[in-house]
N, CA, C and O atoms as a GROMACS GRO file, in nm:
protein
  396
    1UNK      N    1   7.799  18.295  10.348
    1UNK     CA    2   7.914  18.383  10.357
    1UNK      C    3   7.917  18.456  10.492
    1UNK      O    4   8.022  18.493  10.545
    2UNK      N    5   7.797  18.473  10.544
    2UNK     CA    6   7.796  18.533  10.657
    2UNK      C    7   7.824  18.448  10.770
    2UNK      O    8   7.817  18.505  10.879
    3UNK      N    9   7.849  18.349  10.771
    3UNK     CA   10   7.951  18.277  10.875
    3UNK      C   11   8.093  18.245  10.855
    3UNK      O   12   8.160  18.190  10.942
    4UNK      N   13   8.146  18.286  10.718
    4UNK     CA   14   8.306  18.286  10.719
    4UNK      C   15   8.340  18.425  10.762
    4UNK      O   16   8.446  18.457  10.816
    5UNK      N   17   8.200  18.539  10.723
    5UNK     CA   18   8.264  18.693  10.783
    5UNK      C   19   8.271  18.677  10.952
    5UNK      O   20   8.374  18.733  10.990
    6UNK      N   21   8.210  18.631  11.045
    6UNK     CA   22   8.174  18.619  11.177
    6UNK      C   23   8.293  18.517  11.253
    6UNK      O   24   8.341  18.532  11.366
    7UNK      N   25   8.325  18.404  11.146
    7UNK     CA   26   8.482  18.275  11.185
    7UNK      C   27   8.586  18.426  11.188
    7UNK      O   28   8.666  18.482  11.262
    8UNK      N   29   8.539  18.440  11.091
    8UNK     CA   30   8.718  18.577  11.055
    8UNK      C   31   8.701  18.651  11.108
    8UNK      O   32   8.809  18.709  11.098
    9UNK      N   33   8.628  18.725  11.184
    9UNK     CA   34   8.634  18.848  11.290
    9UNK      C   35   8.641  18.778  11.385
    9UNK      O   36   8.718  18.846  11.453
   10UNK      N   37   8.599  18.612  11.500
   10UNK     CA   38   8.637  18.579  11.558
   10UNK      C   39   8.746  18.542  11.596
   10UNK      O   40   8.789  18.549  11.711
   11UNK      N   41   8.807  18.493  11.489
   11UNK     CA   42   8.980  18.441  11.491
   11UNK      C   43   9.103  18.557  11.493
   11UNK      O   44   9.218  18.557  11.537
   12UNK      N   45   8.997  18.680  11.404
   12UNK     CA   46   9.084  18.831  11.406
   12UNK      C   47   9.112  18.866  11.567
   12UNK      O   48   9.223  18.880  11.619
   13UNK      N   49   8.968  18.878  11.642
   13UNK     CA   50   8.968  18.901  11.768
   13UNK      C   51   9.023  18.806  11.914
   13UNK      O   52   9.041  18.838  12.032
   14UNK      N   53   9.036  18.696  11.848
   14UNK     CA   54   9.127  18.596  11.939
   14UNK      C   55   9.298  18.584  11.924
   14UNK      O   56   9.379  18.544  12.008
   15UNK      N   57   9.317  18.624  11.816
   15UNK     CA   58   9.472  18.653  11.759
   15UNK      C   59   9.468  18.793  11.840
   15UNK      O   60   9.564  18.808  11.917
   16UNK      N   61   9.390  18.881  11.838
   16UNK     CA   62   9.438  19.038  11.854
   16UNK      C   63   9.464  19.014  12.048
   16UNK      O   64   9.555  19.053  12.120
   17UNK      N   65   9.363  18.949  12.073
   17UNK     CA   66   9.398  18.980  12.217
   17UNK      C   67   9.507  18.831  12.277
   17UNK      O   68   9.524  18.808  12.396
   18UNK      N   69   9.564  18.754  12.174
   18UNK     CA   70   9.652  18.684  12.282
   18UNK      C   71   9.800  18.771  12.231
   18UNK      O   72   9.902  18.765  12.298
   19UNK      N   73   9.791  18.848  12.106
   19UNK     CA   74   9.883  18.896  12.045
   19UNK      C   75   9.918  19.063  12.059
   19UNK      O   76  10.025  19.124  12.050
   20UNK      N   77   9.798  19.104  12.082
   20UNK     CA   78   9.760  19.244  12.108
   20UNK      C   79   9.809  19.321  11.945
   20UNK      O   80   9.882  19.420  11.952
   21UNK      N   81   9.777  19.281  11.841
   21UNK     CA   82   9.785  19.309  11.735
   21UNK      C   83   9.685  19.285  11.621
   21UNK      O   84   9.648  19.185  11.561
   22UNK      N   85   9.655  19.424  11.614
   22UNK     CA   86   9.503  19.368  11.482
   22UNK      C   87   9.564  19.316  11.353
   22UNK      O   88   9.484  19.251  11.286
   23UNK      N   89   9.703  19.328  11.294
   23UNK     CA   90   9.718  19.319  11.170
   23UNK      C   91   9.766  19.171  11.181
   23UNK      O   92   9.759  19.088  11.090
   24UNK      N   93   9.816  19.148  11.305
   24UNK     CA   94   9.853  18.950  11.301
   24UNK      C   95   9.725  18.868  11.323
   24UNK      O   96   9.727  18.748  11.296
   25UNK      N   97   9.574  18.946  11.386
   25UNK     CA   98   9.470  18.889  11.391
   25UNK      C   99   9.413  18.868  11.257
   25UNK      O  100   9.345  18.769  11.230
   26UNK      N  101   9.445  18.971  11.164
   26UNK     CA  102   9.386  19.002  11.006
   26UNK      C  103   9.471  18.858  10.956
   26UNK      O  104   9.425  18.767  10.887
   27UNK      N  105   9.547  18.865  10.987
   27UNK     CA  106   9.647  18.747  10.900
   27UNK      C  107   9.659  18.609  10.906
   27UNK      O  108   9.704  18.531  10.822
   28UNK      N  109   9.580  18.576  11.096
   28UNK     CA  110   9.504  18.471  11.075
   28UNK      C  111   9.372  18.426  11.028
   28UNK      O  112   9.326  18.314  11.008
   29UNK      N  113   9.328  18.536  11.018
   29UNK     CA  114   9.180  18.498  10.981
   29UNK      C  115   9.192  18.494  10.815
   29UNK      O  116   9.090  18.471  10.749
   30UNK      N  117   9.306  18.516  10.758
   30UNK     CA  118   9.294  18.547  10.601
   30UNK      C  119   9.347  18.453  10.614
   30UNK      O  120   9.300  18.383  10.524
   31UNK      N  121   9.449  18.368  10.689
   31UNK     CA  122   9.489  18.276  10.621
   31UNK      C  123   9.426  18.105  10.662
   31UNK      O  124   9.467  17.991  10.640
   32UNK      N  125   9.327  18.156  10.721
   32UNK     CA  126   9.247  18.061  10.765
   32UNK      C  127   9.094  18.010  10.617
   32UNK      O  128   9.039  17.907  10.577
   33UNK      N  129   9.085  18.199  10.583
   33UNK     CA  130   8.956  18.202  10.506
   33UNK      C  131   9.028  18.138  10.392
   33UNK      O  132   8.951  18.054  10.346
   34UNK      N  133   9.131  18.139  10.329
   34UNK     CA  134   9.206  18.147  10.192
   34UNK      C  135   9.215  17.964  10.182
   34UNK      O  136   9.166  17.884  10.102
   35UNK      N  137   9.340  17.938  10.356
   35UNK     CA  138   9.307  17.805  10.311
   35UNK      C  139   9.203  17.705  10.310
   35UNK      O  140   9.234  17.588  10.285
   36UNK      N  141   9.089  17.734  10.332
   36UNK     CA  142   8.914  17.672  10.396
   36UNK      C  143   8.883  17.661  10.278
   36UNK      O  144   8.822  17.561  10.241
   37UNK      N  145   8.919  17.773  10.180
   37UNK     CA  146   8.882  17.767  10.026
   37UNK      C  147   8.952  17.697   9.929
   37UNK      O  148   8.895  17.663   9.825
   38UNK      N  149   9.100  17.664   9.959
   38UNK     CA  150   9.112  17.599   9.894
   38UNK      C  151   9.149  17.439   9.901
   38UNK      O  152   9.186  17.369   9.807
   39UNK      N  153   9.131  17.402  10.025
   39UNK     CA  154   9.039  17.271  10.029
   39UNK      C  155   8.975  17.246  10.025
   39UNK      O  156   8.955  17.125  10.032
   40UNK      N  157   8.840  17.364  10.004
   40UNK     CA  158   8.702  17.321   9.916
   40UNK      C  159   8.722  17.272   9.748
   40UNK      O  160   8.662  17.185   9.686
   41UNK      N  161   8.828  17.362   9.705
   41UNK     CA  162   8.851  17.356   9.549
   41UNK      C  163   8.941  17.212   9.532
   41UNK      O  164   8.936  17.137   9.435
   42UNK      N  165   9.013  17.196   9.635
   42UNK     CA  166   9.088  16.993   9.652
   42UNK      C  167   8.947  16.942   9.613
   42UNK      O  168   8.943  16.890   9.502
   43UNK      N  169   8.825  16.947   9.686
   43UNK     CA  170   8.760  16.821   9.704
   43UNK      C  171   8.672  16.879   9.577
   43UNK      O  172   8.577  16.800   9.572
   44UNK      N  173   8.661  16.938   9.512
   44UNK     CA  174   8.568  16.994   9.381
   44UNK      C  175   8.641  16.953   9.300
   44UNK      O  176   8.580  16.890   9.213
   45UNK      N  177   8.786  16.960   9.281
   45UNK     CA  178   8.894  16.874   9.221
   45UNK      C  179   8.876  16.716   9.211
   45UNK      O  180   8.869  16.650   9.107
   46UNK      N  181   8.870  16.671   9.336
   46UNK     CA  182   8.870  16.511   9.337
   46UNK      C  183   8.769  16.490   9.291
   46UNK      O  184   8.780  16.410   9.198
   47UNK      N  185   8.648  16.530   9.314
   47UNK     CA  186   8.483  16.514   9.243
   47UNK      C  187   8.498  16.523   9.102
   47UNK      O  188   8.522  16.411   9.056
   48UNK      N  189   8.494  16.584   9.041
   48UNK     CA  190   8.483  16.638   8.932
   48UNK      C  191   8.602  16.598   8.831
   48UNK      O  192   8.571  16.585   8.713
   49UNK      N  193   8.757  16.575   8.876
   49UNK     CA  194   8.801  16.487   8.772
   49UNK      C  195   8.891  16.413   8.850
   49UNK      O  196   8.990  16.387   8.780
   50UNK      N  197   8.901  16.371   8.953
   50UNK     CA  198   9.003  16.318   9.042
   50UNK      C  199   8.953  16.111   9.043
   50UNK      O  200   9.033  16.020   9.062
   51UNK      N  201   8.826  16.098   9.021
   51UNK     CA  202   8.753  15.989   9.012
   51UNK      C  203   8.679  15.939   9.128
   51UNK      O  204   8.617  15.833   9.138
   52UNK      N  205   8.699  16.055   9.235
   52UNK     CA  206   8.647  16.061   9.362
   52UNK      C  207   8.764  16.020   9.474
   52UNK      O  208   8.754  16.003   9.595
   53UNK      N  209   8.875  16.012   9.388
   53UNK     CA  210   9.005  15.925   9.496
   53UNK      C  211   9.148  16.108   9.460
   53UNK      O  212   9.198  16.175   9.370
   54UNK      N  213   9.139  16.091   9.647
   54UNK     CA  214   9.227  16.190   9.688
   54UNK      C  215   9.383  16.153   9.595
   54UNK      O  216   9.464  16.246   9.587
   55UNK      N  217   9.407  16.058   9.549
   55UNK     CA  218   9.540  15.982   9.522
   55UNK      C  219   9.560  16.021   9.414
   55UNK      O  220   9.675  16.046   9.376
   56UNK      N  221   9.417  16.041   9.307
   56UNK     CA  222   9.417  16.124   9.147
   56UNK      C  223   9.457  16.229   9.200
   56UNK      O  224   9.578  16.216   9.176
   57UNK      N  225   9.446  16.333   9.259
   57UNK     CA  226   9.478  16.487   9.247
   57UNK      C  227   9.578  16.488   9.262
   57UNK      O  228   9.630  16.409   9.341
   58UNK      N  229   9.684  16.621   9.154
   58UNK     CA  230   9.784  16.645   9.200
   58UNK      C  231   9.801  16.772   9.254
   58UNK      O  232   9.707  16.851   9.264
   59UNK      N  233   9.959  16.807   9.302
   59UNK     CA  234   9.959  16.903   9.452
   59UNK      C  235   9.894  17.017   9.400
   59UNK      O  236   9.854  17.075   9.500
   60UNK      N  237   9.859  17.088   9.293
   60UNK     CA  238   9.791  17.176   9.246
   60UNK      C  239   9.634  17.229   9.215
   60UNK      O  240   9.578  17.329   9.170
   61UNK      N  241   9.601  17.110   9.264
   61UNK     CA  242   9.450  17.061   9.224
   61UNK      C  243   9.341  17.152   9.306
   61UNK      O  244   9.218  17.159   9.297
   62UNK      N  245   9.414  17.203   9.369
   62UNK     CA  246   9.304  17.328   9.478
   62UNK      C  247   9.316  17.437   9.392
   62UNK      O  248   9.227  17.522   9.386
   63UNK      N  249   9.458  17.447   9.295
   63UNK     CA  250   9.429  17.582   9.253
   63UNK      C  251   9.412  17.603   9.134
   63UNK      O  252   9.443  17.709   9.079
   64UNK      N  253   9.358  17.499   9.073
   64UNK     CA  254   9.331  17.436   8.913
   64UNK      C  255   9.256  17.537   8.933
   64UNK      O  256   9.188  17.543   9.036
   65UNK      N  257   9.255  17.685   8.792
   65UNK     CA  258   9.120  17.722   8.784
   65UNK      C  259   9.002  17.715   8.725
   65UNK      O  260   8.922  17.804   8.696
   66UNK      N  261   9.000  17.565   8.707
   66UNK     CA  262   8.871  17.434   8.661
   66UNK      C  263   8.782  17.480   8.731
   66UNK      O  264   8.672  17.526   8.701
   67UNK      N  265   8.861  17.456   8.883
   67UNK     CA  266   8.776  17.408   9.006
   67UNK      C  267   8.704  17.596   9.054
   67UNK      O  268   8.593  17.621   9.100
   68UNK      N  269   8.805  17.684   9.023
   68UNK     CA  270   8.756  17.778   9.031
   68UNK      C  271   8.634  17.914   8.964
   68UNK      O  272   8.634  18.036   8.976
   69UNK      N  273   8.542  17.817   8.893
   69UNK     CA  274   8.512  17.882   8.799
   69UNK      C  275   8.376  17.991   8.817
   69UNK      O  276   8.312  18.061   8.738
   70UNK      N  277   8.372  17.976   8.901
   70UNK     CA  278   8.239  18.044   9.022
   70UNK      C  279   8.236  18.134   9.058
   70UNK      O  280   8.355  18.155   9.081
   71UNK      N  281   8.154  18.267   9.104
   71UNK     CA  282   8.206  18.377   9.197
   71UNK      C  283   8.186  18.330   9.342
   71UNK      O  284   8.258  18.394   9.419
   72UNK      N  285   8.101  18.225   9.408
   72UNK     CA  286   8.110  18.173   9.565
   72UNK      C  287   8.238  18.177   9.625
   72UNK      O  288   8.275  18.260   9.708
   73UNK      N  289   8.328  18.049   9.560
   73UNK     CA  290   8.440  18.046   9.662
   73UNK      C  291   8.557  18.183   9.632
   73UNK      O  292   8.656  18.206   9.701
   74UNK      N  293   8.528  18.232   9.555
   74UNK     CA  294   8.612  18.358   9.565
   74UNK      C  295   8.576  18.475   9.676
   74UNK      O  296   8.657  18.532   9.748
   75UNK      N  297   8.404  18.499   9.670
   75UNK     CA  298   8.335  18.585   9.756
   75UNK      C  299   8.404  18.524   9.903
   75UNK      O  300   8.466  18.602   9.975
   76UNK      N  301   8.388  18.384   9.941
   76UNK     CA  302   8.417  18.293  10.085
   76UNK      C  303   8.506  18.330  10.157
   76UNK      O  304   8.507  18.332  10.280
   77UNK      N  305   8.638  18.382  10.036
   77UNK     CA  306   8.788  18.417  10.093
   77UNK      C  307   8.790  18.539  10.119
   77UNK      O  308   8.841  18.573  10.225
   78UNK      N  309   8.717  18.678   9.997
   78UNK     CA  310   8.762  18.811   9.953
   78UNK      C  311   8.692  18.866  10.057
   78UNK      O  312   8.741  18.951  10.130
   79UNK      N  313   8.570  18.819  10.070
   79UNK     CA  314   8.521  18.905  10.198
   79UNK      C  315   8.561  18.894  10.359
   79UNK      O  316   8.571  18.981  10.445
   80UNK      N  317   8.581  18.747  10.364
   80UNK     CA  318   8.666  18.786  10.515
   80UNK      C  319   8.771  18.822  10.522
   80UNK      O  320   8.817  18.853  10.632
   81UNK      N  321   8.864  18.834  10.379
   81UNK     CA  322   8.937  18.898  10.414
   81UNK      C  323   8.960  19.055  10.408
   81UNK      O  324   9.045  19.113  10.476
   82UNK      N  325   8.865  19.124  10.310
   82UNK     CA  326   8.888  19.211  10.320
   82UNK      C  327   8.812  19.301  10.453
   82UNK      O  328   8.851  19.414  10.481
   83UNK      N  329   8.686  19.224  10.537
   83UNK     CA  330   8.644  19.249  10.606
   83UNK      C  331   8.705  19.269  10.750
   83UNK      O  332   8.654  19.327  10.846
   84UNK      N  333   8.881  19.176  10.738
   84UNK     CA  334   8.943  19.145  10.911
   84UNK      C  335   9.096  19.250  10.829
   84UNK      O  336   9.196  19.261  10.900
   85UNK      N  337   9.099  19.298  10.725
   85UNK     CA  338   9.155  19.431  10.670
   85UNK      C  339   9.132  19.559  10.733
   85UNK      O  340   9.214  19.630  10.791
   86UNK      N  341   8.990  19.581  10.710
   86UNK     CA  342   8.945  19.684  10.690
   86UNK      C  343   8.903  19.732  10.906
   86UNK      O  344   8.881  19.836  10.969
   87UNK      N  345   8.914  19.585  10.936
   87UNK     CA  346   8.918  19.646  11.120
   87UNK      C  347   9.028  19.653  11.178
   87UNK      O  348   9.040  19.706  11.288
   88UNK      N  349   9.132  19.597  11.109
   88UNK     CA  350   9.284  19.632  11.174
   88UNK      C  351   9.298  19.733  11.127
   88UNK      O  352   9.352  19.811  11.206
   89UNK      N  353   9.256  19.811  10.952
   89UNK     CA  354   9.270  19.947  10.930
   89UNK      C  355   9.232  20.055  11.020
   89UNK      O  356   9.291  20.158  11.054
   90UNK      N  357   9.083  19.987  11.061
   90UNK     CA  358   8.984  20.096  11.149
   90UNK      C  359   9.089  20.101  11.327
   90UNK      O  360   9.132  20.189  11.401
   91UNK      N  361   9.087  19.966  11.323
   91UNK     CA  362   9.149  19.966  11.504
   91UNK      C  363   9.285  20.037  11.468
   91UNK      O  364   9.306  20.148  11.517
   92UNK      N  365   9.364  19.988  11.398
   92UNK     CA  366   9.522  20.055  11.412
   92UNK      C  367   9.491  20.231  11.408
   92UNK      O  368   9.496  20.277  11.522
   93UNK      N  369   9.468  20.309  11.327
   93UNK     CA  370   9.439  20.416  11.323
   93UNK      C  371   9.344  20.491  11.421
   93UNK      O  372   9.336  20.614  11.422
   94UNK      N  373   9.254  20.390  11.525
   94UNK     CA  374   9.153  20.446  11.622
   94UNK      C  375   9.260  20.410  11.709
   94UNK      O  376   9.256  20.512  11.777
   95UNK      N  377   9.340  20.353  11.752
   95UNK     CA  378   9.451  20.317  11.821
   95UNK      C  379   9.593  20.444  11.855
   95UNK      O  380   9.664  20.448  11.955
   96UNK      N  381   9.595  20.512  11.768
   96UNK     CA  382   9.650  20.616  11.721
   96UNK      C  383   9.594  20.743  11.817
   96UNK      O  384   9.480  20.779  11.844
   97UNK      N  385   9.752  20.802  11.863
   97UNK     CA  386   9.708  20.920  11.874
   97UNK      C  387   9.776  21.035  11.829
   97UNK      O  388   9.894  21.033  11.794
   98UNK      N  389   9.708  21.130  11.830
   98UNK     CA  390   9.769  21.260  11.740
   98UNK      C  391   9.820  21.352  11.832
   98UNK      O  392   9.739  21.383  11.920
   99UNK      N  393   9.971  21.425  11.841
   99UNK     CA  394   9.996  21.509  11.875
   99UNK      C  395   9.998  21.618  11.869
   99UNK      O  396  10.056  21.683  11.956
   0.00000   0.00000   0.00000
């Protein structure tokens, strides 16, 4: 997990500075962590009842919650994302100034 938190603060911090925005950096990195997860849950899909052929699954099959029955791939997504949240919270507001 500690390399999807480190992908998502990297991708937060490469979005923020070509964009100069922490909350569009948060939004790639969430939507990077979210979909990583659920093409893990496609191929846990095809394994497990697909017969090993991409052609069995249908378009839903990432979000069968068969495939989801675990706390891992939930932790994979929730923490980077709430982790590239919680620094656009910190940067936008340290960003801020008070009159």
């Amino acid at each position: 997990m500690l390399e999807h938190i480190i992908l998502a603060i990297a991708l937060q911090v490469g979005a923020y500075l070509a964009l100069k925005n922490w909350w569009a950096g948060a939004a790639v990195a969430s939507a990077w962590a979210i979909s990583r997860e659920i093409t893990q849950a496609e191929y846990r899909w095809i394994e497990h009842y697909g017969s090993g052929l991409r052609a069995n699954m249908p378009w839903w099959g990432g979000v069968d919650p068969k495939v989801w029955g675990y706390v891992d791939p939930w932790l994979d997504w929730i923490v980077p994302l709430a982790t590239v949240v919680l620094i656009a919270s910190v940067a936008t507001r340290l960003g801020r100034t008070t009159d």
